[in-house]
C-alpha positions in Angstrom: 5.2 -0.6 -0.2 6.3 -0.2 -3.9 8.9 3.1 -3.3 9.1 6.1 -6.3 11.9 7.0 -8.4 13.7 10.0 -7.7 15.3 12.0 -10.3 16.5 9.8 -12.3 17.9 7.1 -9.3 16.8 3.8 -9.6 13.5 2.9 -7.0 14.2 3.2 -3.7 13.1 -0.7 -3.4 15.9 -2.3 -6.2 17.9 -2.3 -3.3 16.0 -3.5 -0.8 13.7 -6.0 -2.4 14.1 -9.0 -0.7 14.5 -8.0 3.1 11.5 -5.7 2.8 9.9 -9.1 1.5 10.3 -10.8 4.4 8.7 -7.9 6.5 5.9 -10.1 5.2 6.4 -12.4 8.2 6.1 -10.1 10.7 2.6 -10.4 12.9 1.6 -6.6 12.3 1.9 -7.4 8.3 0.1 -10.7 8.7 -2.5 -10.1 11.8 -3.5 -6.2 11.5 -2.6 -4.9 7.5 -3.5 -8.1 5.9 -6.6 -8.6 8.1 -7.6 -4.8 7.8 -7.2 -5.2 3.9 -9.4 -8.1 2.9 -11.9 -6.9 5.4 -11.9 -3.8 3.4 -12.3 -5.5 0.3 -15.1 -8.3 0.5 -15.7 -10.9 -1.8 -13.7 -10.8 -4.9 -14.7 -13.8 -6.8 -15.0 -13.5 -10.6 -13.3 -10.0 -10.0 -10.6 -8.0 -12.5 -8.6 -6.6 -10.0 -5.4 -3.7 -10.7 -3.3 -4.8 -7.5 -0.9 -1.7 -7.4 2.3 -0.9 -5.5 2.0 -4.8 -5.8 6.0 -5.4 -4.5 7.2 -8.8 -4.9 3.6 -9.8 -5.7 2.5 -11.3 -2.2 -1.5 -9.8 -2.6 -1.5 -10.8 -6.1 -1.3 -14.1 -5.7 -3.4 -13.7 -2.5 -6.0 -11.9 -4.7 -6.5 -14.5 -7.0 -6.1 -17.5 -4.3 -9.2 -15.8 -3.1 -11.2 -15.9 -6.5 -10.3 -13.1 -8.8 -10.7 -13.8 -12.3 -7.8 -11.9 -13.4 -5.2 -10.0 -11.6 -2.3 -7.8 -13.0 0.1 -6.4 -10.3 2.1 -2.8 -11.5 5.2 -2.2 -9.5 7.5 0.5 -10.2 10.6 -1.6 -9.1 11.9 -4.0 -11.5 13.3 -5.5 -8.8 10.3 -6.4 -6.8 8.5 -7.9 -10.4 11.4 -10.1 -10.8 10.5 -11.2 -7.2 7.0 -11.3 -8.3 7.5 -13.1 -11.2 9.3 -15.6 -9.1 6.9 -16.4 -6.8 5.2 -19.3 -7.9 1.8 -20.5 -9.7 -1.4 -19.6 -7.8 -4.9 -20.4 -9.0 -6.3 -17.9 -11.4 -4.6 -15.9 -14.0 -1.8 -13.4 -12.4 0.5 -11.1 -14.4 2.8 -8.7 -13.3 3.9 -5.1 -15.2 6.8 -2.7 -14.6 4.9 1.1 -14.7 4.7 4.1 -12.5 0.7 4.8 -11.4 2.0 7.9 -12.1 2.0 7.6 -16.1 0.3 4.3 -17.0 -0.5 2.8 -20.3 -4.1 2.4 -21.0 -5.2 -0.9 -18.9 -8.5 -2.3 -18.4 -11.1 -1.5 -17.4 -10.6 -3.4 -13.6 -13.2 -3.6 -11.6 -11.5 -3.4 -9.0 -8.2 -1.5 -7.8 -6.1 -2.1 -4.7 -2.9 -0.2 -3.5 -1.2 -1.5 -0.4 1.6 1.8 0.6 1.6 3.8 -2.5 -0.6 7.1 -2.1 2.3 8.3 0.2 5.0 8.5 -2.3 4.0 11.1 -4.0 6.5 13.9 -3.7 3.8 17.1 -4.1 0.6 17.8 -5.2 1.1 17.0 -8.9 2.4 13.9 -8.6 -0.6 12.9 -6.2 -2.8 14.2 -8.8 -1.4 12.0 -11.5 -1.8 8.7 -9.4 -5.0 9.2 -8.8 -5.7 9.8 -12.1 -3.8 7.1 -13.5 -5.8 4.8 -11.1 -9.3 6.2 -12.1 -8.4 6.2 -15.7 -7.8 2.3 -15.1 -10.9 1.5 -13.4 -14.9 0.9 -15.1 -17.0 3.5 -13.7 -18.3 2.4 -10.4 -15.5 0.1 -9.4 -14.0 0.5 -6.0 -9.9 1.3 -4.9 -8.8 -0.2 -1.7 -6.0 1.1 0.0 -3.4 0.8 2.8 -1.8 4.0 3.4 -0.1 7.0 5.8 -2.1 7.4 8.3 -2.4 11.5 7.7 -3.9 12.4 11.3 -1.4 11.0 13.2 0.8 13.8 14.6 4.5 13.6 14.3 5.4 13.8 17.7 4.1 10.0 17.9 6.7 8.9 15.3 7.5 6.6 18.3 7.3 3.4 19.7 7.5 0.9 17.8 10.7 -0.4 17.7 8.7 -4.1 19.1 7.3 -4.3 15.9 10.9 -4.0 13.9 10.2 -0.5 12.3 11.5 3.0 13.6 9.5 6.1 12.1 10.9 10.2 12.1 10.5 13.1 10.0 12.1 16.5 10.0 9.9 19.4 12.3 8.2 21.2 11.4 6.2 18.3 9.2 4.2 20.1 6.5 2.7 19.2 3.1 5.7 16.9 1.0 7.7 16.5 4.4 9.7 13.3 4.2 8.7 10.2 6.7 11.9 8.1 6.9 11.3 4.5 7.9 14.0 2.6 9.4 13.4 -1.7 9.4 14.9 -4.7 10.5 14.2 -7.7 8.6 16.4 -10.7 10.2 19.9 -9.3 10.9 19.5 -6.8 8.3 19.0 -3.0 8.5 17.2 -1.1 5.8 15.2 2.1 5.2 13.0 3.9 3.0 11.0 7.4 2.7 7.2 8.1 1.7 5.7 12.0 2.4 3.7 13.3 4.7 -0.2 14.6 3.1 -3.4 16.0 4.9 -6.3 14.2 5.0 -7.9 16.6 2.9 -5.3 16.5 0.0 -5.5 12.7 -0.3 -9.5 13.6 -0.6 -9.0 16.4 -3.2 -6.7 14.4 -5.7 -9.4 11.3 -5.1 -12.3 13.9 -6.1 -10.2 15.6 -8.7 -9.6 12.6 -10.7 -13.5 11.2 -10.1 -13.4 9.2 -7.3 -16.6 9.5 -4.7 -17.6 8.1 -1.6 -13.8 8.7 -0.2 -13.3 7.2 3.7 -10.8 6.5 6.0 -10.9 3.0 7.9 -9.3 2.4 11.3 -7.0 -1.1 11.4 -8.3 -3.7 12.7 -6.8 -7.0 14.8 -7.4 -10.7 13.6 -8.7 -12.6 16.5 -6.1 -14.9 15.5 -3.5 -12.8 16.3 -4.4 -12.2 19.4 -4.4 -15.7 20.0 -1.6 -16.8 18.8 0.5 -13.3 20.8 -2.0 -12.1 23.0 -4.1 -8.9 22.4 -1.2 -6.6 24.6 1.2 -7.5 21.8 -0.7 -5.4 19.5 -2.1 -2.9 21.9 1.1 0.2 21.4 1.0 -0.2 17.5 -3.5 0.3 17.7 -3.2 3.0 20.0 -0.7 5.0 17.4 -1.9 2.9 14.2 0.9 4.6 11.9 -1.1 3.8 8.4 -5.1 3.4 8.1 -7.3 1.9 5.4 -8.5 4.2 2.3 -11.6 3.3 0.2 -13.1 5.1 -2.6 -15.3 4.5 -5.6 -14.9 5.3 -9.0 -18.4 8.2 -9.9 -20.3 6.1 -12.5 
């Protein structure tokens, strides 16, 4: 989750950056979002790939372990690119920018775009707009954007229950367009938060049309079976019932 700037503050992440890294560890990261990810995304051997919201660079690298020809990751934290940066040599050719989706430089064209929690920090409208037109602008005609993001049907009066999984969730009632979702997270002994905002469904799927995207759909998350071997299937069982993000796809019109 790569956080926004907010009037003039540093991202919400330079803080943070390194325990929100090590929510990497945690078995709904690695068994449900990573596992609902690649699923979404197939094969991308030979693939350019525009990894945004990339953090401390953790799909990136996982990205072109899996065969991409070239991957650039865009965080707006300097932070989490100095994390990035850090992480060590993978196979493939990786590189890292600091830049809001918001107002990119002219990049590409990728063939392929992922964004892992970044959708939801757009304050309003506009800025929603802008992402997705910075993404589009950044992709060849026909090349697909995978996402992670709010899940925008799920009502807020099941902001609950998942303090198991090291994460509390709230916003202020009643939620409407922009309304902030506060996270609260535990990552070893320390305590740490952030905010995203809350969208309809049918916003996320206007700004996607607006800036030329087609074939927009919402995917459900899905469990590794390793997971549920390793913790057993009831582990997971509260966070699937009340999944709190969901998988976006969309395709860039040709």
């Amino acid at each position: 989750m790569s956080a926004r700037a907010h009037a003039g503050q540093p991202p919400q992440y330079d803080a943070i950056a390194a325990p929100y890294q090590r929510t990497r560890e945690s078995p709904i990261r690695r068994y449900v979002e990573a596992f609902t990810f690649f699923g979404l995304l197939g094969d991308v051997t030979g693939r350019s790939v525009l990894d945004l919201a990339c953090g401390a660079g953790h799909y990136s690298r996982a990205l072109a372990a899996r065969g991409a020809r070239c991957v650039l990751g865009v965080d707006v934290s300097p932070a989490m690119i100095e994390l990035a940066r850090a992480g060590g040599e993978v196979p493939g050719h990786v590189e890292y920018l600091v830049g809001d989706v918001a107002a990119l430089p002219p990049l590409g064209p990728f063939e392929l775009a992922t964004a892992a929690y970044l959708l939801h920090y757009a304050r309003d409208g506009a800025e929603l707009d802008r992402m997705c037109a910075g993404i589009a602008r950044a992709l060849a005609p026909g090349a697909r954007l995978v996402a992670i993001n709010e899940n925008p049907a799920q009502p807020a009066e099941r902001y609950a229950g998942y303090l198991r999984y090291g994460f509390e969730k709230s916003a202020a009632a009643p939620r409407r367009e922009g309304t902030a979702i506060s996270y609260a997270m535990v990552s070893g002994r320390e305590l740490f938060g952030f905010e995203v905002y809350h969208h309809e469904a049918a916003s996320y799927e206007r700004a996607l049309a607006a800036a030329g995207f087609v074939d927009v759909a919402w995917h459900p998350l899905r469990l590794d079976p390793a997971g549920a071997l390793a913790l057993g299937g009831a582990y997971f069982d509260e966070y699937l019932a009340n999944p709190p993000v969901v998988g976006l796809t969309a395709r860039r019109a040709a």
